[in-house]
N, C-alpha and C positions, 0 to 999 in steps of 0.2 A: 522742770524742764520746759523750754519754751517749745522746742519740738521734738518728738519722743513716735518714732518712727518703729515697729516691732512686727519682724517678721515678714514684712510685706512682700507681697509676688503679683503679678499683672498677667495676664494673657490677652493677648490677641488675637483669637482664632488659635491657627495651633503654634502660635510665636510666642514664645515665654520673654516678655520684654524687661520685666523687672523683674529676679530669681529671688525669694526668702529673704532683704536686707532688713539692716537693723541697724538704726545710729538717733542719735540724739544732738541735739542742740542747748545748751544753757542761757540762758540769760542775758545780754547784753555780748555773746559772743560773736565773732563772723566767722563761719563756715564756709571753707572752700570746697568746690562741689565740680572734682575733676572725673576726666573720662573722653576716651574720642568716641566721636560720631557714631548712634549706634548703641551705645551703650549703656542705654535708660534713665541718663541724668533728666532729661526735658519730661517723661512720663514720670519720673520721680516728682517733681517739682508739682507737675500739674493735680496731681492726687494728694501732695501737702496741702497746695492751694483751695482742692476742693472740688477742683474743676475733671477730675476722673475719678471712678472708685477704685478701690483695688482689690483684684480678685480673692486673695486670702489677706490674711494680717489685720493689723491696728494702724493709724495714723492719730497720734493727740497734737493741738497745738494750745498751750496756756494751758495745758490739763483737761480740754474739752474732746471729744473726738471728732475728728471728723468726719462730714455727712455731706454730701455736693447735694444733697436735698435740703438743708438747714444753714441758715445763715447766723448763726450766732459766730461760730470761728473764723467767717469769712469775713466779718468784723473786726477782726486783728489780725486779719493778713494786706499786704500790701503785695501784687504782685507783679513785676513786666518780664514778660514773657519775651525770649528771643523777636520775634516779627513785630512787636510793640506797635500791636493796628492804634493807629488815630484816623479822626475824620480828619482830612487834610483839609479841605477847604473850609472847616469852620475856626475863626481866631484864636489865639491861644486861650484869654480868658474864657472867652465863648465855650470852649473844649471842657474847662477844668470847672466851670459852671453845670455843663451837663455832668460831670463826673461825681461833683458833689452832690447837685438833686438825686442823683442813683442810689447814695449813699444815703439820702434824709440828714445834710449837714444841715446846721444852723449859722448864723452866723458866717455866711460864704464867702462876702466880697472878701473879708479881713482875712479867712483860712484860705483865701487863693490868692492874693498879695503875699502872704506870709511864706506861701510855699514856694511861690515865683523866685522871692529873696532865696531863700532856701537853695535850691537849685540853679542858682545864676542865670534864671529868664529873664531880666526886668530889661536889659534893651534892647528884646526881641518879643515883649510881651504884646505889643501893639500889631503882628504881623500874622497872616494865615502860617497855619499849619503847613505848609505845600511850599512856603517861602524859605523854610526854612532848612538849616543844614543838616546832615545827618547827627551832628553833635549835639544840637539844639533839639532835634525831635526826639533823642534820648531823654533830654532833658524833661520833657512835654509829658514823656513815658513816665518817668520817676516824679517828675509832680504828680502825676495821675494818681500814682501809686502809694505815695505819699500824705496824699490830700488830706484823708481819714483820722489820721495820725494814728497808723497801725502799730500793732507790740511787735509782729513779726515780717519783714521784709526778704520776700523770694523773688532772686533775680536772676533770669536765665543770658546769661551771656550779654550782660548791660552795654559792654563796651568794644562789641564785637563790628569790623569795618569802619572803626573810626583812626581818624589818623593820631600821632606821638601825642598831641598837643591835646586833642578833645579825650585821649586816654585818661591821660593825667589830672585834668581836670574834673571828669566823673569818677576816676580814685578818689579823690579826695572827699569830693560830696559821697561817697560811699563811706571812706571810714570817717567822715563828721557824723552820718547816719548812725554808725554802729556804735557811737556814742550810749546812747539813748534807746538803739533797738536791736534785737536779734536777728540776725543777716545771714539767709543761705545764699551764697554767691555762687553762681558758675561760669567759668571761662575755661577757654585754651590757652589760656597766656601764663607761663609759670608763673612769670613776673610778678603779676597783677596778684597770683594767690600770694605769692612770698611779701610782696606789700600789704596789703590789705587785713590775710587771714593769719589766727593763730593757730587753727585745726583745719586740718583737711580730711577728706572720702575720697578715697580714688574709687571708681567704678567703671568697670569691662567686663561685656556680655551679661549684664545684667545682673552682677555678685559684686560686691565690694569685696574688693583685691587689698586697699588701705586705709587704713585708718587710725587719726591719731594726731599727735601736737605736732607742728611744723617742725620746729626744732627735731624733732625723733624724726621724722621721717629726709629733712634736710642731711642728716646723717652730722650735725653740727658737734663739733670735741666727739667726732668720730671715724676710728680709721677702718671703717668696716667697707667690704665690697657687696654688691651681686654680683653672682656670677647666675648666667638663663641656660639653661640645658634642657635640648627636645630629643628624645628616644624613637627610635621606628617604630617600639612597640611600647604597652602596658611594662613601667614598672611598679611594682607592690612595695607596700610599706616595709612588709619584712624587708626588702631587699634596701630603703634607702636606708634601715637603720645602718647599716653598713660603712656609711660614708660619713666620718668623723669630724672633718675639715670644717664640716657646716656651723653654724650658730642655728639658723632658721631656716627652716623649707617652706616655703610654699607651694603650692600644686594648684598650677594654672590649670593640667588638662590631666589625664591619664599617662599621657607621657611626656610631658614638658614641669619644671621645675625653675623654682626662683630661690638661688638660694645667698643666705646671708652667712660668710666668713671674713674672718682678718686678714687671710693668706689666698689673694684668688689664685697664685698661681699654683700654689700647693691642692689647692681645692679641685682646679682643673687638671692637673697630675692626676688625684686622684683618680678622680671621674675618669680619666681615659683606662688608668689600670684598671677599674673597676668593669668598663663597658668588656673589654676584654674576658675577664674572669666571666661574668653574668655573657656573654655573647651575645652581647645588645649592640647593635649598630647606635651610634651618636651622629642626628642630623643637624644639630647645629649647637655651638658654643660659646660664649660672649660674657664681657664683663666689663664692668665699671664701677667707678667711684660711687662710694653712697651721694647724692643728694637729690634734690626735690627732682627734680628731669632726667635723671637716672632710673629712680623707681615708678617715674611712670614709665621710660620705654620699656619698660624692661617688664613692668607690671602687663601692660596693655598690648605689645606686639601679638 
């Protein structure tokens, strides 16, 4: 496993930001790495990278563990971080020259031409940092990150406030990346995951809700629904054995449910006879088709 993530939880004071998760990564794969605002993909990220520890659990990257006091695994990470700080007023070269002395490269000039190519900077490679556009200072980000020629690449929201065109464009230099290296990606754009990744993590309030191959969670040669069911009160496991209709439950809260059937409208049938019988008030009810934007609203509301 290139990242093999076990158990892990964070606290904050008394804010439990990331609760008990556990996911892996392999080899040359891209991981999609979903979740709205809030709900600890960004502290996830920064404690693979090294740069937070985490309150209980494991973190390995290449089989090493890591340690924000030791720098051997931070030798095989590459990482840009949403806010992706540059010095702005120093050149591009200039930039990715201090980046490399950071790192003890050799051999510079050629590994900062090569990454320029790389990243499609070379006819912006002669101008300040500060000249340039939001899409190119991505680009400046990801050379950065690059530079080392790390095994593992974690990027938090690469292609976030750029417009169709500069989207597209660091899609691609992302999966030319994932070529060659292990990609934890995160965005808000379905899109981008359904392009780019084979596997995704959905993560809200700080659990992983999903997890799994695109395709499964896509709902793809699949005619299955969610149907989301919230309760006034606690219902108990004895009581959901009861409701047939389902394939899979999940349990978002104590009283709210996510559940997987063929038949929503039978399933929602159910549910209402059943609220009845159990004298459960039903606060809300909803469903949709399985695919990838489906099972996040429906995961994440």
């Amino acid at each position: 496993m290139s990242i093999l993530v076990s158990g892990v939880t964070k606290i904050f004071g008394e804010q439990k930001a990331v609760n008990n998760i556990s996911f892996s990564v392999n080899k040359g794969e891209i991981l999609g790495f979903l979740g709205p605002n809030g709900a600890g993909k960004t502290t996830t990220m920064k404690m693979i990278a090294g740069y937070l520890a985490p309150s209980s659990g494991e973190i390995k990257v290449c089989g090493k563990i890591v340690d924000t006091t030791l720098t051997e695994t931070k030798k095989k990470i590459g990482y840009l971080p949403e806010s992706n700080p540059l010095y702005t007023d120093m050149y591009v070269r200039e930039y990715l020259g201090f980046v490399a002395h950071s790192h003890q490269l050799t051999d510079v000039r050629n590994k900062i031409e090569q990454v320029i190519e790389k990243v499609g900077l070379v006819k912006e490679a002669n101008k300040k940092i500060k000249q340039l556009s939001k899409g190119y200072k991505q680009r400046v980000g990801l050379a950065a990150a690059i530079l080392h020629d790390p095994e593992v690449l974690i990027l938090d929201e690469p292609t976030s406030g750029l417009d169709p065109n500069q989207i597209v464009e660091i899609r691609n230099i992302i999966k030319k990346l994932g070529e060659t290296k292990t990609i934890l990606f995160s965005s808000h754009i379905m899109q981008e995951i359904e392009s780019v990744c084979a596997k995704a993590v959905i993560l809200h309030q700080g659990q992983i809700v999903a997890n799994g191959d695109l395709e499964t969670l896509q709902g793809k040669e699949s005619d299955n629904h969610f149907v989301s069911v919230t309760f006034r009160n606690k219902i108990s496991e004895t009581t959901l054995r009861e409701i047939t209709e389902a394939i899979n439950i999940n349990r978002m809260a104590e009283n709210k449910m996510v559940f997987e059937t063929k038949n929503a409208d039978a399933l929602k049938k159910q549910l209402m006879e059943l609220s009845l019988k159990w004298n459960e008030e039903i606060v809300s009810l909803n469903s949709e088709k399985q695919n990838l934007e489906s099972v996040f609203r429906l995961l994440t509301k």
